[in-house]
C-alpha positions as a LaTeX table, in Angstrom:
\begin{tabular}{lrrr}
\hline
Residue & $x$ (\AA) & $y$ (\AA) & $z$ (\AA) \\
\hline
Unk1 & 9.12 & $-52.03$ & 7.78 \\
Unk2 & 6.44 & $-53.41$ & 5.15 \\
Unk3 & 6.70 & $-56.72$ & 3.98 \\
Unk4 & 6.88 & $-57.98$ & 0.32 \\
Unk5 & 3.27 & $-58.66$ & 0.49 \\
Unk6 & 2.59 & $-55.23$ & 1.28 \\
Unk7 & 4.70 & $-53.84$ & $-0.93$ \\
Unk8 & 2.94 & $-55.39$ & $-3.49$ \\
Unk9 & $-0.20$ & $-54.79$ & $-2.82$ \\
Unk10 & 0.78 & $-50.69$ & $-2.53$ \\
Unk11 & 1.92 & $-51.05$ & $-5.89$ \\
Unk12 & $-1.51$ & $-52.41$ & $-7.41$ \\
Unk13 & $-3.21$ & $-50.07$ & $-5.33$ \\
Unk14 & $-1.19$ & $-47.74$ & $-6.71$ \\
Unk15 & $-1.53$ & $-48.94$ & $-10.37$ \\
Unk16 & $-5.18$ & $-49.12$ & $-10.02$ \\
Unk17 & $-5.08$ & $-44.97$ & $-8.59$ \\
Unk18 & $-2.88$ & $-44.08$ & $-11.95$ \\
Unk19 & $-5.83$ & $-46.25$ & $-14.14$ \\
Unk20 & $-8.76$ & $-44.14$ & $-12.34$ \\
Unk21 & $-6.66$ & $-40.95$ & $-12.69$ \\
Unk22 & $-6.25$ & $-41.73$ & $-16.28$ \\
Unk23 & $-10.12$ & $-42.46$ & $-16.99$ \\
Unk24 & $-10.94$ & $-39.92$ & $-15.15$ \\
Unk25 & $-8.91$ & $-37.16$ & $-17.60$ \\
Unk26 & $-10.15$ & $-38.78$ & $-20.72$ \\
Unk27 & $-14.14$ & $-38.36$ & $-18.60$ \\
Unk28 & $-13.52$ & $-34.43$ & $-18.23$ \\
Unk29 & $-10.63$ & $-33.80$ & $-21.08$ \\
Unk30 & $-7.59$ & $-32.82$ & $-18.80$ \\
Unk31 & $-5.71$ & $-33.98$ & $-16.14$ \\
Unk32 & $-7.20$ & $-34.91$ & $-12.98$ \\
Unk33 & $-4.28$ & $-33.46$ & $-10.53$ \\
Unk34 & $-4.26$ & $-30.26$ & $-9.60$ \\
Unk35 & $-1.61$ & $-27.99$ & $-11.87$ \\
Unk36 & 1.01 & $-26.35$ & $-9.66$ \\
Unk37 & 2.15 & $-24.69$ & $-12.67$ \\
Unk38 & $-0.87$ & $-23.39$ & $-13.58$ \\
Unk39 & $-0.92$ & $-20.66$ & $-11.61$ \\
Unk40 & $-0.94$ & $-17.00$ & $-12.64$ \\
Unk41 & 1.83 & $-15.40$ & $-12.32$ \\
Unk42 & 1.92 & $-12.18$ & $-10.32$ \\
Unk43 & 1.70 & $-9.09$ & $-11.25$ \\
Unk44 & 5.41 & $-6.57$ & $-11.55$ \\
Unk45 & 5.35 & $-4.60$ & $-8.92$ \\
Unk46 & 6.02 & $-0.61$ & $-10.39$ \\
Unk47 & 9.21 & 0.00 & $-9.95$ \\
Unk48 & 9.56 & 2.92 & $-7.70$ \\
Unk49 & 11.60 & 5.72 & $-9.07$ \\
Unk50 & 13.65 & 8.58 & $-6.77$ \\
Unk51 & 11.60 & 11.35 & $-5.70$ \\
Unk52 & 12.92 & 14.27 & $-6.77$ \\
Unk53 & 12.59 & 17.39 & $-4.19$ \\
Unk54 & 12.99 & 20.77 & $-5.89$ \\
Unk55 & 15.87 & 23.57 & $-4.68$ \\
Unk56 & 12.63 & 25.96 & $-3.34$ \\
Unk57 & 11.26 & 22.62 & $-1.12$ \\
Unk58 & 14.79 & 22.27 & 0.41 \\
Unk59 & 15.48 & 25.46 & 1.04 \\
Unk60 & 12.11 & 25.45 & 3.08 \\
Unk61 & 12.73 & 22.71 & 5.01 \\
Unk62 & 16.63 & 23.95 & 5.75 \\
Unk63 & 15.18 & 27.23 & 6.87 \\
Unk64 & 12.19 & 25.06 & 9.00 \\
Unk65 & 15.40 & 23.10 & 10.51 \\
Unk66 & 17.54 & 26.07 & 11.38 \\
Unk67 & 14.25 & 27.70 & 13.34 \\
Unk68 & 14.15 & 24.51 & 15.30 \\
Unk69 & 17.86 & 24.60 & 16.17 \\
Unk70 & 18.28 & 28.14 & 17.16 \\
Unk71 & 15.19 & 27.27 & 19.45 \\
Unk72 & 16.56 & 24.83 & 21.17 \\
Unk73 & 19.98 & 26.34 & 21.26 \\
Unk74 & 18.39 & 29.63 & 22.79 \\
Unk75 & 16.60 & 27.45 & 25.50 \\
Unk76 & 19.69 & 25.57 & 26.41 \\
Unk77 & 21.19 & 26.85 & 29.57 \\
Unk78 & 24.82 & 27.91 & 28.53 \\
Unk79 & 27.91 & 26.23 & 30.15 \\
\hline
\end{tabular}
């Protein structure tokens, strides 16, 4: 635990830090510490919309599906 004597000297250390900090803006015209703000906010992401498959597409890939079931069926030994 600090004692009063160190207490007090963190808080003219302290003072002294918020002095420089302040010279230092008025020196270069801004603040001194670093903006967390300040950053740029990111970019929307596109907002993805359904795909939309048309009835010809389906029908193509139902057909390609049926192929691969009858295949399979045909090779399976029957019970």
């Amino acid at each position: 635990m600090p004692t009063t004597a160190q207490l007090r000297k963190a808080v003219i250390i302290s003072e002294k830090l918020d002095a420089l900090e302040a010279e230092l803006a008025a020196i270069l015209g801004g603040s001194s510490k670093p903006a967390k703000a300040a950053k740029e906010p990111k970019a929307e992401k596109a907002k993805k919309t359904k795909r939309v498959m048309s009835p010809e597409a389906r029908e193509k890939i139902a057909a390609a599906q049926r192929k691969r079931w009858a295949k399979t069926k045909k090779a399976a030994p029957k019970a």
